[in-house]
C-alpha positions in Angstrom: -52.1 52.4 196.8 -49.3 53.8 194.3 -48.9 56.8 196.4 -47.5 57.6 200.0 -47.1 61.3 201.8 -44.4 62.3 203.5 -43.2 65.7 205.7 -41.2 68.2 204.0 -39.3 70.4 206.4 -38.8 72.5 203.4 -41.7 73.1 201.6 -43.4 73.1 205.1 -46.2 71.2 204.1 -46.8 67.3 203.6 -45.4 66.1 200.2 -47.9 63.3 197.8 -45.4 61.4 195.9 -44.7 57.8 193.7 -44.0 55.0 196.2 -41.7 54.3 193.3 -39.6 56.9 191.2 -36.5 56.2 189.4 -34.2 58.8 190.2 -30.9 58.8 187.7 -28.4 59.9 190.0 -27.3 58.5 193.6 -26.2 60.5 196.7 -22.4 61.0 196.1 -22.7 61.6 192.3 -21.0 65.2 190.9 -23.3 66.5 188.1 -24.0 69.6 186.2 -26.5 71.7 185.2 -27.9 71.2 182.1 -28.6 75.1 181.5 -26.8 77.3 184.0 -23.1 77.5 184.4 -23.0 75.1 187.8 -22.0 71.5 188.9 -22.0 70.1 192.5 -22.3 66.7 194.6 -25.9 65.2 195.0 -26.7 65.1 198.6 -30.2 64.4 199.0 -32.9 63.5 196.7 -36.7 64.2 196.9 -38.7 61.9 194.8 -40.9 64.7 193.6 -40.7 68.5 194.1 -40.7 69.5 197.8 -39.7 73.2 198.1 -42.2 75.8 198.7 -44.6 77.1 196.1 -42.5 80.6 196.5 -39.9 78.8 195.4 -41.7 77.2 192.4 -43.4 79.8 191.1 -40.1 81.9 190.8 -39.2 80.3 188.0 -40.2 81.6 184.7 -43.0 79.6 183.4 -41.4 79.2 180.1 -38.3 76.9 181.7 -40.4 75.8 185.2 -40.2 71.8 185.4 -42.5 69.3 186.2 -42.8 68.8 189.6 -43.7 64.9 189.4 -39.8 63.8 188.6 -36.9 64.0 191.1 -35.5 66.9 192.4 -31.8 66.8 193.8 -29.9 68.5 196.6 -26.9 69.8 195.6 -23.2 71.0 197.1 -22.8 73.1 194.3 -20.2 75.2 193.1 -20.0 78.0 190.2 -16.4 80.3 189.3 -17.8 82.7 192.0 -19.3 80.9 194.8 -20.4 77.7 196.8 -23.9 77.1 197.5 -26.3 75.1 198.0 -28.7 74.2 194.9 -32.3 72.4 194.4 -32.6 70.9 190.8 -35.0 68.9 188.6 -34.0 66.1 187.2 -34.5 67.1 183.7 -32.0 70.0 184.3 -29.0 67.6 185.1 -26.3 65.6 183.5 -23.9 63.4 184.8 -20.3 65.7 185.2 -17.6 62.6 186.8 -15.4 63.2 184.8 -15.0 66.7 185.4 -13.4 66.0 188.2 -13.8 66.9 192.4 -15.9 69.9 193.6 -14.7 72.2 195.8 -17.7 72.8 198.5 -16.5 73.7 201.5 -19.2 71.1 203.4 -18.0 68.4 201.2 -16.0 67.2 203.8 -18.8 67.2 206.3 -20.6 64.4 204.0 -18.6 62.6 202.1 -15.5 60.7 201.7 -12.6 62.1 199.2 -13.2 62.1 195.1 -12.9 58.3 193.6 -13.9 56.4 190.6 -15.8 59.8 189.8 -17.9 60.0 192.8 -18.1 60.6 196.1 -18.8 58.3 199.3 -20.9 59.1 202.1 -19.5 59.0 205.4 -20.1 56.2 207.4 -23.4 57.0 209.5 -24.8 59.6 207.7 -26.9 57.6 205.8 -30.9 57.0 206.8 
């Protein structure tokens, strides 16, 4: 059995996924988008897509991604605002040298900026 199901408070519906994915960032790790003027801090990571079809099918079909590949939560930050982003792997690239993000939640999760990342606080990991 290659496959396991799991509850997604998000999408509101149980999710089918990998038992195994390789995801190419870790919790902690600031990237960027690949596309869209944006870079945050991963904070959670869904091994496949786990949002609701609304959500999905928002996207134009011409740029939509694959739903069987990783999908990242991000503390993300643009010139304007802070928010809080869901991305595909495919649309991400590592950004540590870029330097800290400024999310005001930040400090509710992690540790401060070092060697390019950031470290989850003690007991917030599951």
């Amino acid at each position: 059995m290659n496959r396991a199901t799991y509850y997604s408070p998000q999408a509101g519906r149980l999710i089918d996924a990998p038992r195994q994915t390789r995801a190419r960032f870790a919790i902690g790790d600031v990237v960027k988008h690949r596309h869209y003027d944006f870079r945050g801090v991963v904070f959670d990571i869904d091994p496949v897509f786990a949002n609701s079809e609304e959500w999905y099918q928002s996207i134009p079909a011409d740029v939509r991604p694959t739903r069987e590949q990783p999908f990242y939560h991000l503390l993300a930050e643009n010139e304007d605002a802070s928010y809080v982003a869901y991305v595909s792997q495919q649309n991400l690239l590592g950004d540590a040298e870029g330097g800290p993000v400024d999310h005001p939640s930040l400090a509710e999760m992690f540790e401060d900026f070092a060697d390019g990342r950031y470290r989850l606080r003690q007991g917030l990991a599951h």
